[in-house]
Each structure stands twice: as structure tokens, then as C-alpha cells.
N, C-alpha and C positions, 0 to 999 in steps of 0.2 A: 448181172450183165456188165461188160463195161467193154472199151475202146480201144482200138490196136490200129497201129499204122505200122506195114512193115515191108520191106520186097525182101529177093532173093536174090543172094549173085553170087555166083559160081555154088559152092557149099554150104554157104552161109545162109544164117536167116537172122534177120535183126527187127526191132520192134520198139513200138512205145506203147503204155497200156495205161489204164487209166480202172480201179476197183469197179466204177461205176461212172457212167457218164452224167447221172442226174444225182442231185445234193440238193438237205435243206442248209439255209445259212446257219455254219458253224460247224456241222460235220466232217469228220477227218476221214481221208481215204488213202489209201497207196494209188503212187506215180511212180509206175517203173521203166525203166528200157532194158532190152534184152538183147544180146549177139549170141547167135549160136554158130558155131566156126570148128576148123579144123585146130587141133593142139599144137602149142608153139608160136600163137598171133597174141599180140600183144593188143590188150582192148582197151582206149581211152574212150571215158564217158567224158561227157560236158561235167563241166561244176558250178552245179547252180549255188545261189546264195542265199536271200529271203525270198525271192518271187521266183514262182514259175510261169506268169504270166501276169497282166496287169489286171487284179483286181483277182488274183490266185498266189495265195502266201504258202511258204513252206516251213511247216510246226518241225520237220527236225531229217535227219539224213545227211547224207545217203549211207546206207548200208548195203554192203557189196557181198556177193553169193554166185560162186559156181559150184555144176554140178556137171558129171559128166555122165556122160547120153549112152544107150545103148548101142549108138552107130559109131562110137568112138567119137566123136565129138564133142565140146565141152558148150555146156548153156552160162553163159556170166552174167550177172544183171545186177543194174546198182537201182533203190527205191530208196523211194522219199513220203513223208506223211504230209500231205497238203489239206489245206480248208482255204474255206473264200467266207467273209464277212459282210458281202454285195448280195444284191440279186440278181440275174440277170444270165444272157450268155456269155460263153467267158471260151477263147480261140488259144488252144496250145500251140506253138508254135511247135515248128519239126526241131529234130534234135541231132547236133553233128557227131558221130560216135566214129572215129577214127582207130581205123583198123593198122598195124605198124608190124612189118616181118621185115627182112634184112636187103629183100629186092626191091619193094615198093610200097609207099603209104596209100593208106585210099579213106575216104572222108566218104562216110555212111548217111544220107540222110534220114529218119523217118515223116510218118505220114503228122500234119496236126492233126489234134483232137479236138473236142468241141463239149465241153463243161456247161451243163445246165446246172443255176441255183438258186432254190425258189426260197421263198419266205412265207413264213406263216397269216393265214390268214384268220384277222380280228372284227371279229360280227361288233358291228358299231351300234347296234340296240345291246349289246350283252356288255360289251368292253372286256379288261382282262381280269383276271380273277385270279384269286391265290388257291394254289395246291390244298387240295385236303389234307391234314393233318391227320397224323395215325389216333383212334379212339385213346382214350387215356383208361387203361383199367386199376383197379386198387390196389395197393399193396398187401401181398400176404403174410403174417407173420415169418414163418421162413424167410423172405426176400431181408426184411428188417432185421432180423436175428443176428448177421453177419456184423454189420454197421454199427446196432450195439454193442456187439462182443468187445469191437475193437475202439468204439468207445469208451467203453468202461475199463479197456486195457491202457488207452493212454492217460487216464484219468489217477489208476493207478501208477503208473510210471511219474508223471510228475509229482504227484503226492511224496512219493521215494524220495524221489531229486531234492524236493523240498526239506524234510525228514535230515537228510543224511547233510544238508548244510549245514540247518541247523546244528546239528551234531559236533561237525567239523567246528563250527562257528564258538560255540558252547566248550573248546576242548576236554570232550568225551568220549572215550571208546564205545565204541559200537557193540561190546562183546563185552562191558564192566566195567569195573576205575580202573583209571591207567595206572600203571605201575609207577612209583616213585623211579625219578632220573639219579642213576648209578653215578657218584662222585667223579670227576676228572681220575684222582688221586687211586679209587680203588680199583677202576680198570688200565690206567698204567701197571698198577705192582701186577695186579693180574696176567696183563700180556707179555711183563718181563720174567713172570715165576713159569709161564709154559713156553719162553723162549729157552728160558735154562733148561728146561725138562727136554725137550726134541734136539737139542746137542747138534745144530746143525752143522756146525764148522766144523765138530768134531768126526762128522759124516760127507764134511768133503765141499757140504753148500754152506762156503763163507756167504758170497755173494745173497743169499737167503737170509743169512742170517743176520747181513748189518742192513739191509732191506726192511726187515722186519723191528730191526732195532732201531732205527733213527725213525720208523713211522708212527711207532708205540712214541716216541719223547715229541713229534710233532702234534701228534692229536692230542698228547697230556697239554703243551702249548697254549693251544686253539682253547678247547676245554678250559681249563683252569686261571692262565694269562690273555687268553684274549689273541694270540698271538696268531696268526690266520700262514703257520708253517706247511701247513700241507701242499700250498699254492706256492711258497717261494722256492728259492734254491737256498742253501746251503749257508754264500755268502749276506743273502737279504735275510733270512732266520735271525745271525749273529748278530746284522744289525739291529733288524729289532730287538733284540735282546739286550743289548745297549740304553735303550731309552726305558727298561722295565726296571721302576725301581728294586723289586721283590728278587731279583738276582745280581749278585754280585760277580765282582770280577771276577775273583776264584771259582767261579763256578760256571761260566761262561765261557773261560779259558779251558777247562777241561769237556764242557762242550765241544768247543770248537775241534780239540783235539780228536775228539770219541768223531764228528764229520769230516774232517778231513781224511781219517783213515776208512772209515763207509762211503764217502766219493772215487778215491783210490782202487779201493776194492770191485766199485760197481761200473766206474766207470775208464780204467786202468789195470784191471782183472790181476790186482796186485796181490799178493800173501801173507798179510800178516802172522808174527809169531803169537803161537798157542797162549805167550802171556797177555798180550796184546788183546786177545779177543777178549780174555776174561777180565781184562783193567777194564774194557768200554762198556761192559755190562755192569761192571761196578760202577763206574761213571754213570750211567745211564740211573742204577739204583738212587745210588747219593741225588742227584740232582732232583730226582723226583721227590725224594723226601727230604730233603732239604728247603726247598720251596716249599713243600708242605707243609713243615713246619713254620713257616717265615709266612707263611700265609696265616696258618690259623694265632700264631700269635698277635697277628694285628686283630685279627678279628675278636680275639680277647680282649685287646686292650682296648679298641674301639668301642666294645660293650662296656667293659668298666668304665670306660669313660661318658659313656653316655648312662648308666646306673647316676655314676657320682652326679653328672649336670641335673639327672632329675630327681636327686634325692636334695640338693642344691634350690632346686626350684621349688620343693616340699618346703623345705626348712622356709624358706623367704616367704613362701605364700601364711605358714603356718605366725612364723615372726610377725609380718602384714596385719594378720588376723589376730592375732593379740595385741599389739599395740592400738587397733581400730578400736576394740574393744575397752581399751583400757579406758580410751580415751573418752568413750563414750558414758563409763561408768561415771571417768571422773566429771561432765560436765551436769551427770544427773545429782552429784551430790555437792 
């Protein structure tokens, strides 16, 4: 059931309407107005905001809809979702719906409506009472099987996580003993005996080839000196180089030489001659064994010298221990 107020003038038909004219308090209903007119009229509804009446609130709208008729003519209606929070009767007021064509405006009224809303009625021997609650039935295995499974899955997965820290923690592979770590010294010669081998300059990629050559002498650096060249440029390399005792001048000068013509080349797309490529692999060879050797002979002599200090500390502890002794003979006799 619900409520319409509407007349007619000339072709037109217009309206106010209401889902239902009776509500309990808190129920939502469509308010709509309707024009149905000839095509080419332009149709202003009112704009309502919170209230459609006092003591009639609007939950949300308007949403506008036409449609056109089987007589040629178009029905428009704009609706709104209304509820009331009162009880009581409650008086729509009429609504101006202004019709606009090029000759003349015209101002539509419709009819009020009239909203009944009632409220519930509380037997004051019973008072109110809470909702039944649905039966509670048991759980079946199946229902429970799922919630285990994936229990026992995450139980699993942390266990791992745990596992594989330790592991990490512990540095041990996962898959056996790690491999002993490959000398600085034996993977330079390595990557300058398969730079020799693929002959790149002599296939036209200089550029590759002093790329490859100056990256091979920075990583031996890092590796072996400590020297963190993969990060620097060129001129910061040298200098650290400067403050490393293990290299001399002479060998830092022919460094520098062997980078300044691999900057050239990479970044000056320069040529050098065929002797040229093969002086800086020879530089590059020399330098790495030459350090190498200046390396490992401290480390010789560092060990002999610490042999001699504790064969040093022998002899004194041994000398200590026989004079203690002696001493002790001579006071017993």
C-alpha cells in the first residue's frame, strides 16, 4: 500500500508517493516524486537534505530514473530512502517540482502525505528479553581436521625457520661443509689466464677487455689488501694505494698507467696500440704477483718471528726452572 498526491495539467502527470504510509520505528522506505510530461521539458525536483519532514529523516538519495512511456512520453522521478526514529503521525509536506521549456516556467505542487509510526509494544509483566541463540551442536571430526592440518603446517614451518637459523648462525651449509674460500691471489691469475684466452681486443672488444681487466685487479685489491676498489673510481683506488704499505711505488705507477688507459678506452672510446693492450696484462700479471709475493713473505717472517719469541720463552721458562731448582737443592744440602 502506499500514498500519492498528484493532479494533471494539460499532458502531464506528476506525483509524490510514499512505499507505505504505515512504519514501525526504524524502518526504511522509498519517497519518491514523479513527472510524467512531454519530451524536451526540463524537470527540477526539490533538493532535499537530512529531513523530509520534522521528525522524518532521509538515510540517503536522491537517485533519479527515467523512462519513456508507451505514449511517447517520458516518466522522471527522483527517490530517497527515508525512516523516522519517533512515533507518532508525521505530515509530508507538498513538493515544488518546476517544470522549465523556452516559453514559460511553471511550479508543480504535489498533494501532502501523512506517515504513520508506531512502536513496539512491551507487556510490562514479561519485560524484554533476549533473542534465542541458535542450538550449539558438536563438532565433527571432519569440521576439526581442516584447523589441524593447518596447524600442524604452521608448526612445521616455524620449526624450518628455526632450523635454518641456526644453521645460518652456526656457518654451515645446508647441503655439507662449505667449501674452503679460493685465495684472493689464485682467482686473479685465474681471470687474467681466461682473459688472455678469449683475445678480446684482438676481436675488436677493447672496451671488454680493459672492463674485464681493471675489475679482475680491483677484486684481487678488496680481497687480498683490504682495498674496497670496486666502489671507487680510478683516481680514489690510487690513492688508497698510497697509504698500503705492501705496494710500492713502482708498482702503483704502472697501475696507474695500466687505469688511465682502461678509463680512456671506456670512457673516451680511445685505441690503444696492440703493444699497449699486451704491456697492461702484463702489468696487471706483475702486480698481482708481486704483492704476492710481498705478502707472503711477511707472513714468513712474521711466523719466524714469532717461532723464535716462543722458542725464547721456552729457553727462559726452561733457564727459570733450573735455577729454581738448583736453588732449592742447594738449600737442602
Amino acid at each position: 500500500m502506499y500514498g500519492i498526491g498528484g493532479l494533471k495539467a494539460q499532458s502531464r502527470e506528476y506525483a509524490a508517493e510514499l512505499d507505505t504510509n504505515y512504519i514501525m520505528i526504524g524502518d526504511q522506505i522509498n519517497f519518491r516524486m514523479k513527472v510524467k510530461a512531454e519530451p524536451g521539458l526540463k524537470i527540477v525536483f526539490p533538493q532535499l537534505k537530512d529531513t523530509l519532514a520534522k521528525g522524518v529523516e532521509i538515510i540517503s538519495g536522491p537517485v533519479r530514473d527515467s523512462i519513456k512511456e508507451k505514449d511517447g512520453r517520458i516518466l522522471v522521478q527522483e527517490s530517497y530512502v527515508i525512516t523516522s526514529f519517533d512515533s507518532g503521525v508525521f505530515m509530508i509536506p507538498p513538493m515544488p517540482i518546476e517544470i522549465q521549456q523556452e516559453s514559460y516556467n511553471n511550479t508543480l505542487r504535489t498533494d501532502p502525505l501523512e506517515l504513520i509510526v508506531n512502536t513496539f509494544v512491551v507487556d510490562p509483566q514479561k519485560g524484554n528479553f533476549d533473542i534465542v541463540m541458535p542450538l550449539a551442536a558438536p563438532w565433527t571430526f571432519a569440521e576439526i581436521l581442516p584447523y589441524l592440518l593447518w596447524t600442524l603446517l604452521g608448526v612445521v614451518v616455524i620449526l624450518l625457520i628455526i632450523w635454518i637459523i641456526k644453521v645460518r648462525k652456526s656457518r654451515k651449509s645446508l647441503f655439507g661443509h662449505e667449501k674452503p674460500a679460493i685465495p684472493p691471489y689464485v682467482l686473479a691469475m685465474k681471470a687474467l689466464e681466461e682473459i688472455k684466452k678469449e683475445k678480446l681486443w684482438q676481436s675488436g672488444k677493447t672496451k671488454e677487455y680493459y672492463t674485464q681487466l681493471t675489475d679482475t685487479i680491483r677484486n684481487y685489491l678488496d680481497g687480498e689488501l683490504g682495498i674496497s676498489a670496486m666502489e671507487q673510481t680510478s683516481f680514489e683506488t690510487l690513492q688508497s694505494l698510497e697509504k698500503c704499505e705492501k705496494v710500492n711505488a713502482k708498482q702503483r705507477d704502472k697501475l696507474a698507467d695500466m687505469f688511465e688507459t682502461a678509463d680512456y678506452v671506456k670512457f673516451a672510446k680511445a685505441e690503444p696500440l696492440q703493444d699497449e693492450n699486451v704491456r697492461n696484462l702484463d702489468i696487471a700479471y706483475d702486480f698481482v704477483q708481486e704483492t704476492n709475493d710481498t705478502i707472503r713473505e711477511e707472513k714468513e717472517k712474521e711466523r719466524l718471528e714469532r717461532e723464535l719469541k716462543e722458542q725464547q720463552e721456552r729457553e727462559a721458562a726452561e733457564k727459570a726452572a733450573a735455577e729454581a731448582a738448583k736453588s732449592e737443592e742447594e738449600k737442602k744440602n
